[in-house]
C-alpha positions in Angstrom: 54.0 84.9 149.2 53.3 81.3 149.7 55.6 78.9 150.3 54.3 75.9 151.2 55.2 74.1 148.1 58.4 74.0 149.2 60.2 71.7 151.6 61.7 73.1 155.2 65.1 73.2 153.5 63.8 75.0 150.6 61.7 77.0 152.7 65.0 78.3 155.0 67.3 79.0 151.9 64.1 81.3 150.1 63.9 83.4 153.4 67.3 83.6 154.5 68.4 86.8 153.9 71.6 89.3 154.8 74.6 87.2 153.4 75.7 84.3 150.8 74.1 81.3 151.2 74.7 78.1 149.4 72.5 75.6 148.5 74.4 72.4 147.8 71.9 69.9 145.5 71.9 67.2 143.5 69.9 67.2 139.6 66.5 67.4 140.3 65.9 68.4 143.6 64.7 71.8 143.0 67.6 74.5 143.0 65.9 76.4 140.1 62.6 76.4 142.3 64.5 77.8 145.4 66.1 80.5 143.0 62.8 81.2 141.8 61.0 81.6 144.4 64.1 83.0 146.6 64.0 86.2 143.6 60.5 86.3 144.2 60.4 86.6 147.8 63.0 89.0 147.7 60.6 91.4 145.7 57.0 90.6 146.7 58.2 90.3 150.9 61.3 92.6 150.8 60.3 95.0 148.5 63.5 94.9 146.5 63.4 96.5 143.2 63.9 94.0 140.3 66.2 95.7 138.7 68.6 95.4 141.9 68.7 91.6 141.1 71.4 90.0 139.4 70.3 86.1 138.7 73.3 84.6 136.5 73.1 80.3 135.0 75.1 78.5 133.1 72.8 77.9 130.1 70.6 80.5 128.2 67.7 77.7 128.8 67.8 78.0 132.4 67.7 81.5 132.5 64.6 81.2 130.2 63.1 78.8 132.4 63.7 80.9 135.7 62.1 83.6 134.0 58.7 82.5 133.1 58.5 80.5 136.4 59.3 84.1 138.4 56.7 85.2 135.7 54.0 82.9 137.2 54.6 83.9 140.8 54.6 87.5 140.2 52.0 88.4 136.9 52.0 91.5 138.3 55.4 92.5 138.4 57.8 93.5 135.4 60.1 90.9 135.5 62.0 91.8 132.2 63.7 94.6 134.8 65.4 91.0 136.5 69.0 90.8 134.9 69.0 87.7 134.4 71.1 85.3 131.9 74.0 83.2 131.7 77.8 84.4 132.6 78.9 85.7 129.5 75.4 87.5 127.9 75.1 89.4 131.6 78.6 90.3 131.0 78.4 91.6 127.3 75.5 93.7 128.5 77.4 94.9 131.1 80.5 95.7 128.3 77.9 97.4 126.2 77.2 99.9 128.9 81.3 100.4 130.3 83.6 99.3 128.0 84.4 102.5 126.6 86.5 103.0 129.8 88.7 100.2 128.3 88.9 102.0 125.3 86.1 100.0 122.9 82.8 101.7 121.4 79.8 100.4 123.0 78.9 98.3 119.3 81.8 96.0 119.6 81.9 92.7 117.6 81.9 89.3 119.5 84.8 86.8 117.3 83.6 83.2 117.9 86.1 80.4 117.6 86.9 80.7 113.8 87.5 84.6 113.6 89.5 84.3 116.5 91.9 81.4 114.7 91.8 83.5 111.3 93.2 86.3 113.3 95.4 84.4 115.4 96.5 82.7 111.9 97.2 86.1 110.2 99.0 87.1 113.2 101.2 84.1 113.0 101.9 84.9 109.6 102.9 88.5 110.3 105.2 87.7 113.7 107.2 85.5 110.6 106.6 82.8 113.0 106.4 78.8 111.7 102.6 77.6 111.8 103.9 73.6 112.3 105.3 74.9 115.9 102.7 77.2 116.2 99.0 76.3 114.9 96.1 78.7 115.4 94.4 76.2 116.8 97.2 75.4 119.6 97.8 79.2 119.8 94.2 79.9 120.1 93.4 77.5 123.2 96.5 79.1 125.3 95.4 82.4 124.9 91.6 81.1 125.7 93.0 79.5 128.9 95.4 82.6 130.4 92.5 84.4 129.5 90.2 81.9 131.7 93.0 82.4 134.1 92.5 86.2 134.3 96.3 86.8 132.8 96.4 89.8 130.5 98.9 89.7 127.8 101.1 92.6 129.1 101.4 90.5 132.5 102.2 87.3 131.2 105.0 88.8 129.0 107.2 88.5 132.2 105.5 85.1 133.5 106.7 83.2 130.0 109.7 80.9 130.5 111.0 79.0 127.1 110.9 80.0 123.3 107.6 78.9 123.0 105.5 80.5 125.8 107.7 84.2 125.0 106.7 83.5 121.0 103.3 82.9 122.3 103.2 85.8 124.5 104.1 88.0 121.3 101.2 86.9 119.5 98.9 87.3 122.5 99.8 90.8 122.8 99.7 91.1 119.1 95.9 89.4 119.1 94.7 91.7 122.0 95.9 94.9 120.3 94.2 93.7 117.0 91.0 92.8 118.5 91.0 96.6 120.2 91.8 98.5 116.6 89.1 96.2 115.4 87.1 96.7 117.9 86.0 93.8 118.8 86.3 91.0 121.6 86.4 87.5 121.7 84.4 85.1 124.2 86.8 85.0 126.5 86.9 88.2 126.8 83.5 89.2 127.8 84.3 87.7 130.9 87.9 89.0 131.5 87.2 92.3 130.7 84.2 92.6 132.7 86.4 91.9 135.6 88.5 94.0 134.4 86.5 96.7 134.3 
């Protein structure tokens, strides 16, 4: 594998091998070429399988980009086998496989943002709680951040102080439980319950 395109810092980070490493750049200084090249070296010099590599962005355009420039090192190897993708697609694929151990089917809808508040909304409703004091929208971006926060519902049930964190806590255990009969998750989850899991 050639290397020399890359700078003696580059060069360290792509063959160091046996633990984390972190590589602490600026915009435009090449991270996505170290990653690249890094994945590459790791199959083509260490013979790892690339379906034993787990490469994991922030934005489905990076992981695009890293692929066809993993392509271009290596023709010759497969590398559709790399998972590879941002946080929350690598974890759905993940809940595709496993989360029938949390009691889902494997064809699971995603809710975005607005079936998420409709259900949140109806759930509001049904709780006979007031939608001034508690909007969907309001409700919807506390549950997003305990979520974000790895707190399941049942769990933050005994954390809420106040009227409004216990009525909110109601409607997050309410929300969860409809999601499951509906079998679906929202984005939030695909991360949460991949830990989870």
């Amino acid at each position: 594998m050639n290397l020399s395109s890359l700078n003696p810092q580059q060069k360290q980070a792509v063959e160091y091998v046996g633990g984390p490493i972190l590589i602490f750049a600026g915009a435009g200084t090449g991270k996505t070429r170290v990653l690249t090249h890094k994945i590459a070296y790791l199959i083509e010099e260490k013979d790892l399988p690339p379906e034993h590599i787990l490469a994991v962005t922030f934005t489905n355009k990076a992981a695009k980009e890293m692929r066809e420039r993993i392509h271009n090192l290596l023709p010759h190897i497969p590398t559709d086998l790399i998972k590879m993708g941002t946080f929350h697609s690598i974890c759905a694929r993940i809940l595709r496989k496993e989360i029938y151990k949390l009691g889902y089917t494997a064809g699971f809808t995603i809710y975005d943002q607005q079936d998420a508040r409709t259900l949140i909304k109806s759930i509001i409703k049904q709780l006979n709680f007031s939608t001034q004091q508690f909007t969907p929208n309001a409700s919807n971006a506390f549950i997003s951040k305990l979520k974000n926060n790895l707190v399941l519902p049942n769990s933050y049930v005994n954390e809420a102080t106040g009227y409004w964190e216990e009525k909110a806590a109601q409607i997050y255990i309410e929300y969860q439980k409809q999601l499951k009969q509906n079998n679906a998750v929202d984005f939030d989850d695909l991360i949460l319950l991949t830990i989870e899991l």
